[in-house]
C-alpha positions in Angstrom: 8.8 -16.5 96.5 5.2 -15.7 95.6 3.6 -14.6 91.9 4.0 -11.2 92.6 7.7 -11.1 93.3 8.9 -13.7 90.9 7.3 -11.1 88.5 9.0 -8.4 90.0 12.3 -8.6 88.2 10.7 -8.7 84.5 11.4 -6.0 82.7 10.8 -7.8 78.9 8.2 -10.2 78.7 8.9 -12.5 75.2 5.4 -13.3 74.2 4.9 -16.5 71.9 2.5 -15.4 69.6 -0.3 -18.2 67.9 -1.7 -20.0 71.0 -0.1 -16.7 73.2 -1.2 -13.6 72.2 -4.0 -14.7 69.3 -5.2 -17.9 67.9 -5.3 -17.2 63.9 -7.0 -13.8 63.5 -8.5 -14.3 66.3 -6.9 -12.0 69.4 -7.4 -13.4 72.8 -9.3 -12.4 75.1 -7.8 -10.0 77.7 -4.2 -9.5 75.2 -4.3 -6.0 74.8 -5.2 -5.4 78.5 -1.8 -7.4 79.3 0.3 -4.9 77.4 -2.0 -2.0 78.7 -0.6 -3.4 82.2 2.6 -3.3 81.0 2.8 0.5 79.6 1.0 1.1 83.4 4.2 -0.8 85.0 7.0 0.1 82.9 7.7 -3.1 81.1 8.5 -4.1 77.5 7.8 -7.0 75.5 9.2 -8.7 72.9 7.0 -11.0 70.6 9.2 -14.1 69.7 8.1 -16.6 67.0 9.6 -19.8 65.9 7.5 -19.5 62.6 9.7 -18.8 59.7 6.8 -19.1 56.9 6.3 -15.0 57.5 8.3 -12.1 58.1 8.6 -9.9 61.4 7.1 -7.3 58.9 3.8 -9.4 58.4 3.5 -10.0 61.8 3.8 -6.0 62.6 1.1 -5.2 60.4 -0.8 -8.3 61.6 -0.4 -6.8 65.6 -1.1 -3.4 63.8 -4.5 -4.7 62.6 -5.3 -6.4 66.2 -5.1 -3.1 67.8 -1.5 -3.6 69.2 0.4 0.1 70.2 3.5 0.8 68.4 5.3 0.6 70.9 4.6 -3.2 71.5 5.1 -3.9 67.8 8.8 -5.4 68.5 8.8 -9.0 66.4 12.3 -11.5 66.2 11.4 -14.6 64.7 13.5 -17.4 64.1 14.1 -16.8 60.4 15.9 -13.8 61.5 18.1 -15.0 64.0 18.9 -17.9 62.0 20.0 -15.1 58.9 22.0 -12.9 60.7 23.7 -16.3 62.2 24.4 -17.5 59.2 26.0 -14.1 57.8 28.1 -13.7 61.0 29.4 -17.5 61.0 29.7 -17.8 57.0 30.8 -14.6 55.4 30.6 -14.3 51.8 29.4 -18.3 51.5 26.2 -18.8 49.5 23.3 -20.7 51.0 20.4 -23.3 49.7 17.8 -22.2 51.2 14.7 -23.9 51.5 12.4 -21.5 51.9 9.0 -19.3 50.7 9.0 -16.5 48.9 8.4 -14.0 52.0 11.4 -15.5 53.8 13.6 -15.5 50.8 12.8 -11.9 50.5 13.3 -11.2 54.4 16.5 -13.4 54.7 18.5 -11.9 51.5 17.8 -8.5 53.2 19.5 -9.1 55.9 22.7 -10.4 53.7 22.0 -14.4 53.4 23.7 -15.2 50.1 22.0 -18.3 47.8 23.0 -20.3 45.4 20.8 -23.4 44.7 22.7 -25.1 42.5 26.4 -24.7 43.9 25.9 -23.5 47.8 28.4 -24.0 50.6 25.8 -24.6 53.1 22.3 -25.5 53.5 19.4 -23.9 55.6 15.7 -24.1 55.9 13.2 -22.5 57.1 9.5 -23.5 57.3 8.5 -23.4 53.2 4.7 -23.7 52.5 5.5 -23.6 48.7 7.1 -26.8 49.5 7.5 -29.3 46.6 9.1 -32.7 45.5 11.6 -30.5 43.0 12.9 -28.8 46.2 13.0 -31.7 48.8 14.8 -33.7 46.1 17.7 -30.9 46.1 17.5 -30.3 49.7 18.5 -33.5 50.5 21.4 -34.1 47.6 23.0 -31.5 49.3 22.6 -32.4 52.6 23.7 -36.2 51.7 26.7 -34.0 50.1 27.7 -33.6 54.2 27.5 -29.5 53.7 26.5 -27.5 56.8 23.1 -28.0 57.4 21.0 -25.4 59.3 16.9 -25.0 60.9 15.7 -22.1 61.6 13.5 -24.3 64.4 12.6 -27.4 65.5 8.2 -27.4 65.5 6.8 -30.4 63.8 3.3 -28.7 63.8 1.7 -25.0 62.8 -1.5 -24.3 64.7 -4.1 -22.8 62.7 -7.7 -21.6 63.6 -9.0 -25.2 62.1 -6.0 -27.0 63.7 -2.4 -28.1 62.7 -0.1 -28.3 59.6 3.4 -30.0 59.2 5.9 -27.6 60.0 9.7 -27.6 59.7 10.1 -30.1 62.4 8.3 -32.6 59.9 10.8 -31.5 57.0 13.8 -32.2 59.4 12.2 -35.8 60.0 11.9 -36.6 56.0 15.5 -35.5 55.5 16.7 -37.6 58.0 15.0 -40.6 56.9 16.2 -40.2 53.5 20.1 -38.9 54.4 20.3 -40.2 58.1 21.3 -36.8 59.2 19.8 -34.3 61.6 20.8 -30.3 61.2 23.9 -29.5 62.8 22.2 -26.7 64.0 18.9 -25.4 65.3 18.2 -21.4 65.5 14.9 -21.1 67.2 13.5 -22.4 70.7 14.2 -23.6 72.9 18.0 -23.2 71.5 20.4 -20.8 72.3 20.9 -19.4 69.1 17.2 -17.6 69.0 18.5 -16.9 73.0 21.4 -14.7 71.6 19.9 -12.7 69.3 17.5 -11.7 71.9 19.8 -10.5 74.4 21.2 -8.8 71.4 18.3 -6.9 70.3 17.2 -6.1 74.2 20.1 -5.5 75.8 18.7 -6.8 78.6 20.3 -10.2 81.1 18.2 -13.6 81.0 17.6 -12.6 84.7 15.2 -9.9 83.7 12.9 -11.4 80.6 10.2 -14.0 81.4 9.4 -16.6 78.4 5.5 -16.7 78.0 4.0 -19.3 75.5 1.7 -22.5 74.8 4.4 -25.2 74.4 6.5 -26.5 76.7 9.0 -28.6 74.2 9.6 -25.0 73.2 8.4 -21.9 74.9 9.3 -23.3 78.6 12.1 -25.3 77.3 13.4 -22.1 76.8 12.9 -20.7 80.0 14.5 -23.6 81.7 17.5 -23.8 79.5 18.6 -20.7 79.7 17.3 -19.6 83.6 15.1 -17.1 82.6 11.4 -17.4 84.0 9.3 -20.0 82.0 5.4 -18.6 82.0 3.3 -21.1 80.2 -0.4 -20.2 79.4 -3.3 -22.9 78.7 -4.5 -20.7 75.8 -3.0 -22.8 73.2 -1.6 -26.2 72.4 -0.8 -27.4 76.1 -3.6 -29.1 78.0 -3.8 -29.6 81.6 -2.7 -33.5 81.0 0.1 -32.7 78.7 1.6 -30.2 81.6 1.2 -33.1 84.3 2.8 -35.3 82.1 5.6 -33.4 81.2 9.1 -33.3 82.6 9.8 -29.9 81.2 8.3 -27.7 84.4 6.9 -23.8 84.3 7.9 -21.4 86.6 4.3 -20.0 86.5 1.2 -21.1 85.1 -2.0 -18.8 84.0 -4.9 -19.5 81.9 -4.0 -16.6 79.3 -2.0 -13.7 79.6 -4.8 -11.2 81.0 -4.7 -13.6 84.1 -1.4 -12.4 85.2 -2.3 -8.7 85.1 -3.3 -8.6 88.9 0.2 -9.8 89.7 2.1 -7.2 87.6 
């Protein structure tokens, strides 16, 4: 099956978003010329972030700013599927939640219920107000044996001067000081990030492609779950890391405007 066909069946492309569609504040070259193709073709897209440190609405009025048509202003991140998990699987339970200020604010919106002090389980997201104070209680109660839930697994944030420790660097320090890992991980490449999308679409796995710049997560995704792994060299992968790697793309392009003569 060549490019052109295996691209056929796409209907939703979900777009990975720092290292994807922008690095920083910085868009791309050729990104909005991608989603120009896909109004021409018919298509939708979905931008799908593991980053839990911002809302979907800062991201929408970040894409807003970068020139990105309404109509392509559909965000899910991680932080959302992991709140609407935690409401669906722990109904009137109270969480500890590690997390900043915006996510606080996005996850109790959408019904997560916290309680610091006395919680029934525990769940973090990626918290750049992070401090000692809250480490310290994160992992009393995770030594406690509650329920312990990530919104993802990264262990870096790219940046426009390069990385930061993300959650996946939290997850490591708890373990080290409780011996436990989360019982759970929301965002990709796991299914639970998988589910809420084919919520919110309404679309099969058969008809989305999974576009990003990491293959531990973007294409791990793909793979996992059979949809169409697209992995672009615009971001964190280089060409030894891909050669190296046992996780495999369906496609590989340069940046997302290089697939436009294929659509």
């Amino acid at each position: 099956m060549d490019i052109r066909e295996q691209l056929s069946f796409v209907r939703c492309f979900l777009l990975d978003m720092d290292g994807t569609f922008y690095l920083g504040n910085r868009l791309i070259e050729g990104s909005l010329d991608f989603l120009a193709k896909l109004r021409e073709t018919g298509r939708q897209c979905l931008f799908l972030t593991n980053n839990s440190s911002k809302s979907a609405a800062f991201y929408q009025e970040k894409l807003e700013r970068m020139g990105v048509p309404k109509e392509f202003r559909n965000v899910l991140t991680s932080g959302q599927a992991a709140a609407r998990y935690a409401v669906s699987h722990f109904p009137g339970k109270k969480a500890f939640l590690l997390a900043n200020e915006i996510e606080t604010a996005e996850m109790t919106a959408l019904g997560v219920q916290v309680d610091q002090e006395h919680p029934d389980y525990v769940m973090i997201a990626f918290d750049t107000e992070l401090d000692y104070r809250k480490m310290t209680m994160l992992c009393d109660h995770v030594r406690s044996g509650l329920p312990y839930i990530a919104t993802h697994p990264d262990f870096n944030c790219p940046t426009e001067t390069g990385f930061i420790p993300d959650i996946g660097a939290t997850i490591a320090y708890v373990k080290a000081s409780t011996g436990r890992e989360p019982d759970l991980v929301i965002g990709k490449p796991n299914s639970g990030i998988v589910e809420e999308t084919l919520r919110v679409t309404g679309l099969k796995k058969e008809e989305m492609a999974m576009v990003g710049d990491r293959l531990y997560t973007d294409i791990a995704t793909g793979v996992n779950f059979g949809m169409l792994s697209i992995l672009v060299m615009s971001g964190e992968t280089t060409a030894q890391m891909a050669a190296e790697s046992p996780i495999k793309p369906g496609l590989t392009f340069g940046r997302l405007a290089d697939m436009i003569p294929y659509l």
